[in-house]
C-alpha positions in Angstrom: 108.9 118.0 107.1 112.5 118.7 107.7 113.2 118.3 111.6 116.5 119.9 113.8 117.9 117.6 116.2 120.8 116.7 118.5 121.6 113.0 118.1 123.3 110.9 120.9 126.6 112.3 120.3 126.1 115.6 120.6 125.9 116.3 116.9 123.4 119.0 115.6 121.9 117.1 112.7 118.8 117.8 110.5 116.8 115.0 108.9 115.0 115.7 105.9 113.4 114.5 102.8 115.4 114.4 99.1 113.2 117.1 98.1 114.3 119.3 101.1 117.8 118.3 100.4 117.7 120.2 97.1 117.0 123.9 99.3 120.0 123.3 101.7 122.0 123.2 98.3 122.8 119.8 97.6 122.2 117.1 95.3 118.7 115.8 94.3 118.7 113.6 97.2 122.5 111.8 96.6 124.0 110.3 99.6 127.4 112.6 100.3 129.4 109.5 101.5 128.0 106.3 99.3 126.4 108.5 96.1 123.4 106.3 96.0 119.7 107.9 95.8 117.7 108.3 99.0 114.6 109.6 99.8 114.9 110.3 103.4 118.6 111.5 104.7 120.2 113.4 107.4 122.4 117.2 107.4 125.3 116.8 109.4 126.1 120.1 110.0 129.9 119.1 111.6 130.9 117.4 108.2 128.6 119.8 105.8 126.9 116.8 104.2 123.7 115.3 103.7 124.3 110.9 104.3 121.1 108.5 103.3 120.2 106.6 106.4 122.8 103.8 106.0 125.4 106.2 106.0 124.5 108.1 109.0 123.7 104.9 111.3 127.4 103.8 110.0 128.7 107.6 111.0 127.4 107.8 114.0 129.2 104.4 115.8 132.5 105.9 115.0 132.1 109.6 115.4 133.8 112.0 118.0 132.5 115.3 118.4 135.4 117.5 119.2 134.9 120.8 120.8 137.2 122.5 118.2 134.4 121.6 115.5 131.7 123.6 117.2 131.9 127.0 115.7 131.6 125.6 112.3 128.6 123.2 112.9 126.7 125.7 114.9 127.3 128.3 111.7 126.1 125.3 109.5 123.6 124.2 111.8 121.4 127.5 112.1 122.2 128.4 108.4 120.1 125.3 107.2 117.4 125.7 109.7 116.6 129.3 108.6 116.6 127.9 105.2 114.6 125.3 105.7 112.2 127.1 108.1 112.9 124.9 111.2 112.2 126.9 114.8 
């Protein structure tokens, strides 16, 4: 079950299966960043990808959430949660 969350950096992510993947209108479960198969992945809404875990852990230590980013991650971010039927 797909789940909404706000990881340590501030970043409105949703983690969710391959399978889920496929409804928020990406590949069957590809990685956006490496292109390898995963069946487990994270929606970061900021960057409007889905990364397998690797990916994401590997994001995460770099990334700096800018304010100017906001309005286009929140739009992302509630988008895929009323598609995916997160509260």
């Amino acid at each position: 079950m797909a789940k909404a969350f706000i990881n340590e950096k501030g970043f409105k992510i949703i983690e969710c299966s391959a399978l889920e993947n496929v409804n928020l209108g990406g590949g069957m479960g590809i990685c956006d960043f490496c292109n390898s198969p995963s069946e487990k992945g994270y929606y970061i809404s900021v960057l409007n990808s889905w990364y397998c875990e690797d990916c994401y852990n590997e994001w995460v230590k770099g990334a700096i959430n800018y304010p100017s980013d906001r309005k286009i991650e929140d739009r992302n971010f509630e988008m895929y949660k009323d598609i995916l039927g997160i509260n």
